[in-house]
Biotite code that builds the C-alpha atoms (Angstrom):
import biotite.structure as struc

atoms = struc.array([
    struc.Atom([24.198, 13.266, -34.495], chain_id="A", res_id=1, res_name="UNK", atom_name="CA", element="C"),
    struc.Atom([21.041, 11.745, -34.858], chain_id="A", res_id=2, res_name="UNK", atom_name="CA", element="C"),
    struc.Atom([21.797, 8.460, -33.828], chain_id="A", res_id=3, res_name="UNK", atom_name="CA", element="C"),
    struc.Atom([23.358, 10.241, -30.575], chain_id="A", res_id=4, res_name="UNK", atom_name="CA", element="C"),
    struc.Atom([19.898, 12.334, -29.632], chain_id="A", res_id=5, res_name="UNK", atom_name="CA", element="C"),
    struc.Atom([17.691, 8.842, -30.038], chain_id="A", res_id=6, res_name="UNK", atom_name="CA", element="C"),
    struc.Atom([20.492, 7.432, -27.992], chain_id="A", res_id=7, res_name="UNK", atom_name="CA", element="C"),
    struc.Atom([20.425, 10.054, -24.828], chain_id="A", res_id=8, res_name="UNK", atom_name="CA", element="C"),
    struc.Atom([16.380, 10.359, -25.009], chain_id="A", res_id=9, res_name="UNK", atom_name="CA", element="C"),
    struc.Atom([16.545, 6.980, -24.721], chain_id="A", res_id=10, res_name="UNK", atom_name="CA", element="C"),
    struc.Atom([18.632, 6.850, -22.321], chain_id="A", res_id=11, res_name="UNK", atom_name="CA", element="C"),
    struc.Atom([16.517, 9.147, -20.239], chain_id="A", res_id=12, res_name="UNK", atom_name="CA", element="C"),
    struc.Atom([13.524, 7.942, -20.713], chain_id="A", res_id=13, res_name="UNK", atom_name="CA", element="C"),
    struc.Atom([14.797, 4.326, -18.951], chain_id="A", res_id=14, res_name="UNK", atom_name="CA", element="C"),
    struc.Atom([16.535, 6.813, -16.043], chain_id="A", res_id=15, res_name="UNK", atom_name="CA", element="C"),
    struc.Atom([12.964, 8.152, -15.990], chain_id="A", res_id=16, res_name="UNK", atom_name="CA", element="C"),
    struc.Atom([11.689, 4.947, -15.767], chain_id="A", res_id=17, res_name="UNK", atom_name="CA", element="C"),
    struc.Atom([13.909, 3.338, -13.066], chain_id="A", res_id=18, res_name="UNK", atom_name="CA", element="C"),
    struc.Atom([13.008, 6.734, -11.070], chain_id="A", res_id=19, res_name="UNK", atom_name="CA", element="C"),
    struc.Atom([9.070, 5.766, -10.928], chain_id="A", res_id=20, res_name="UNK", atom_name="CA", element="C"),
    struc.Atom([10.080, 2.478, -10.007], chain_id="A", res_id=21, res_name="UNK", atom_name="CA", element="C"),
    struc.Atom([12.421, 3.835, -6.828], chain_id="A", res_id=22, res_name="UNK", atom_name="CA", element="C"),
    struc.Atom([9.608, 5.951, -6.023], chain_id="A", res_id=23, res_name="UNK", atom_name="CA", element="C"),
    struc.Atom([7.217, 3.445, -6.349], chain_id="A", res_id=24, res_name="UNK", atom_name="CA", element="C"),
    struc.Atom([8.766, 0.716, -3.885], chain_id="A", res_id=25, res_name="UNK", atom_name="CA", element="C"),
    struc.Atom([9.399, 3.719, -1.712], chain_id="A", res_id=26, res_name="UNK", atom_name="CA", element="C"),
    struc.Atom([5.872, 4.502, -1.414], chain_id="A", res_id=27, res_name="UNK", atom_name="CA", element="C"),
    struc.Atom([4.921, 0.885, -1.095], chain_id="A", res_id=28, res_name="UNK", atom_name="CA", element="C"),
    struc.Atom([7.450, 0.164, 1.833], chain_id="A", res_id=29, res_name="UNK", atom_name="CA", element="C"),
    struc.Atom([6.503, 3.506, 3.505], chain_id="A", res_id=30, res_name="UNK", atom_name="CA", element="C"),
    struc.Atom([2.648, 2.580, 3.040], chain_id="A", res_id=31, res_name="UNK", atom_name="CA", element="C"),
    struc.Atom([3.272, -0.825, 4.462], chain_id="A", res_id=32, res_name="UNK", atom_name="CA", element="C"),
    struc.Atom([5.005, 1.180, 7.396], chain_id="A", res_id=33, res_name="UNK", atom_name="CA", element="C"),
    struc.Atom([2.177, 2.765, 8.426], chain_id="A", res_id=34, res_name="UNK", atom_name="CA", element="C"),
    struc.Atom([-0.163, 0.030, 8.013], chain_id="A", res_id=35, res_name="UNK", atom_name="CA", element="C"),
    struc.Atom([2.051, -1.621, 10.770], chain_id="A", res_id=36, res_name="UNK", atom_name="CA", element="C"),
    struc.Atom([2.371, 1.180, 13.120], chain_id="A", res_id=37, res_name="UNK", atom_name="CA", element="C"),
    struc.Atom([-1.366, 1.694, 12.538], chain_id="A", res_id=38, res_name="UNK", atom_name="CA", element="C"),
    struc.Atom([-2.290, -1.650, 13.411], chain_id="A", res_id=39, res_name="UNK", atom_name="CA", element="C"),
    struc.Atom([0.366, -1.712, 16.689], chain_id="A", res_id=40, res_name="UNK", atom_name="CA", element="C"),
    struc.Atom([-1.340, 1.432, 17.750], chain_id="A", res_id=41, res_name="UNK", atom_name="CA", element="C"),
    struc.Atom([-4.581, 0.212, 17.512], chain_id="A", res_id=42, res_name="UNK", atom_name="CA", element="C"),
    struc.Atom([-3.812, -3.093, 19.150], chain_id="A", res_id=43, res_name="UNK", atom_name="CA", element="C"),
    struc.Atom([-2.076, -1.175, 22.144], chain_id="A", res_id=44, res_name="UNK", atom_name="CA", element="C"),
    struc.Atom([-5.726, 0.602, 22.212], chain_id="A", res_id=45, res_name="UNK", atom_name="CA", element="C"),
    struc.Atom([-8.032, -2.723, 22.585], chain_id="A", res_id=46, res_name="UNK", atom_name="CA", element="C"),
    struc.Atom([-8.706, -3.609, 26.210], chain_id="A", res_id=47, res_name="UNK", atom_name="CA", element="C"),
    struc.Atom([-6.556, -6.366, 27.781], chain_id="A", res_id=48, res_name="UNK", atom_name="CA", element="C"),
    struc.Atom([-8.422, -9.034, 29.757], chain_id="A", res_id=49, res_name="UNK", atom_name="CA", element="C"),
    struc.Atom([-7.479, -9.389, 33.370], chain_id="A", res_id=50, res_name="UNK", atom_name="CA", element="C"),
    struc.Atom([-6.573, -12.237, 34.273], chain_id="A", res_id=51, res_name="UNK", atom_name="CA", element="C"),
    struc.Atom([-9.413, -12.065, 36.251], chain_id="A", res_id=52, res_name="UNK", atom_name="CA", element="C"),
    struc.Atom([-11.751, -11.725, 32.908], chain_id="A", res_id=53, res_name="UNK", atom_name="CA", element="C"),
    struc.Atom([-9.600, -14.838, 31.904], chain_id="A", res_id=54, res_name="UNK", atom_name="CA", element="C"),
    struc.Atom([-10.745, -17.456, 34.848], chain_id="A", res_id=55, res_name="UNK", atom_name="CA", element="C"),
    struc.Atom([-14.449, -16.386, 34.329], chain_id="A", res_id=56, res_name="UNK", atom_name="CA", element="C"),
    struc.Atom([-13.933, -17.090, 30.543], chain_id="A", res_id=57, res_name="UNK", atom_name="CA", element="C"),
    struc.Atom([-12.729, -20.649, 31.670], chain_id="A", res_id=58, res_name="UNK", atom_name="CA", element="C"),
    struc.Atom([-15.039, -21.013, 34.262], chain_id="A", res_id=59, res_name="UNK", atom_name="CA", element="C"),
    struc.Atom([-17.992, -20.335, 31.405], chain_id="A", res_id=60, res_name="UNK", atom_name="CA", element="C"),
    struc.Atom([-17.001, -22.330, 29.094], chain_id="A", res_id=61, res_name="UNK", atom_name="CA", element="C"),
    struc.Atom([-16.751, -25.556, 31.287], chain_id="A", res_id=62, res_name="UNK", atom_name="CA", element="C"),
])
């Protein structure tokens, strides 16, 4: 019997463990997620030269 309880606590503790992993990786791919969608969102927000703003660029840096 005692054998068997060292057996199922250990046995939970490694379900236990594999569980803070999941969550873990979860968090981490949702984090990196949002960093992305963050970073789209704030690209969509910068200004886009003209092409207008372009030529003077080349035309100032001859």
């Amino acid at each position: 019997m005692h054998v068997d309880t060292e057996r199922a606590l250990r046995e939970a503790h490694e379900e236990i463990r594999r569980r803070h992993q999941w969550a873990d990786q979860e968090r981490m791919i949702r984090q990196t997620a949002d960093g992305e969608r963050q970073t789209a969102e704030h690209e969509m927000e910068q200004p886009r030269p003209s092409p207008l703003d372009w030529l003077r660029r080349l035309a100032g840096a001859r």
